[in-house]
C-alpha positions as CSV (number, residue, x, y, z in Angstrom):
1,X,67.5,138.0,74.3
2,X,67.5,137.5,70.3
3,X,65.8,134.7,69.0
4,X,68.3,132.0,67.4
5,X,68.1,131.8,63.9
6,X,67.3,128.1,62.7
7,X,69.5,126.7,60.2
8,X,68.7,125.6,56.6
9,X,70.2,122.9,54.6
10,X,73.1,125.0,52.6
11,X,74.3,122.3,50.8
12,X,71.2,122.6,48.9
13,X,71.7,123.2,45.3
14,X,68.6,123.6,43.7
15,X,68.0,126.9,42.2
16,X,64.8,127.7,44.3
17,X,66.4,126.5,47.3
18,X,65.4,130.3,48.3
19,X,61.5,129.2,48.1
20,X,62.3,126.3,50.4
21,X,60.8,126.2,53.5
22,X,64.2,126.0,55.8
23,X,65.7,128.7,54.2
24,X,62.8,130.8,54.5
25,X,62.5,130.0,58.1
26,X,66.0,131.0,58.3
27,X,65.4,134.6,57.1
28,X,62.3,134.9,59.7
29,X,59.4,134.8,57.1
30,X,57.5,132.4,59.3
31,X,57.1,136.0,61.6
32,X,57.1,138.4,58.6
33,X,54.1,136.4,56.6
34,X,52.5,134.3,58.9
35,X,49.5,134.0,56.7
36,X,51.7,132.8,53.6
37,X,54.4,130.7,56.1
38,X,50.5,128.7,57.6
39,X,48.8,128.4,53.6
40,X,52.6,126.7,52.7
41,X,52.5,123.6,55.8
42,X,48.7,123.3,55.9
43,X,47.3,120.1,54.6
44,X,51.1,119.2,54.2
45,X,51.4,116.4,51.2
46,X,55.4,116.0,51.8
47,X,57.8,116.1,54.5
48,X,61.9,116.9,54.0
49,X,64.2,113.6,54.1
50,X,66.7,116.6,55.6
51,X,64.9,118.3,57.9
52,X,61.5,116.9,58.9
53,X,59.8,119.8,57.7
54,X,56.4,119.3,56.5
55,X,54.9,120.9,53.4
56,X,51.5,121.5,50.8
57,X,53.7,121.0,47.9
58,X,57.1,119.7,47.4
59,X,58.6,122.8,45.4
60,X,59.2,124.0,49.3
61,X,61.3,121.5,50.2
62,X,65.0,120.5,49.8
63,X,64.4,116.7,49.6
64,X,60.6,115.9,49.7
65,X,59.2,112.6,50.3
66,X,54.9,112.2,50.1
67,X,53.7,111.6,53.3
């Protein structure tokens, strides 16, 4: 059975809406990098008003609140 792909927020509009973390959960990199996807959400600092996602820095986020 394939895995279901998660969704990300596309009514994002920043421009590096590509480096945030739902999008790139979306395209699997979470799998492909593990090591980069675990350095991103350890020790997260912020967590997404849209999604609940937890990150190190903000930047991978679409609407980041400090924890």
């Amino acid at each position: 059975m394939a895995e279901k792909k998660m969704k990300h927020n596309a009514d994002c509009t920043s421009q590096g809406h590509p480096d945030h973390l739902c999008h790139l959960m979306y395209e699997g990199f979470h799998f492909s990098h593990p090591q980069e996807y675990k350095a991103m959400v350890q020790d997260a600092q912020f967590r997404c008003q849209n999604c609940g996602r937890t990150a190190k820095k903000g930047e991978h986020l679409c609407a980041p609140i400090a924890l």
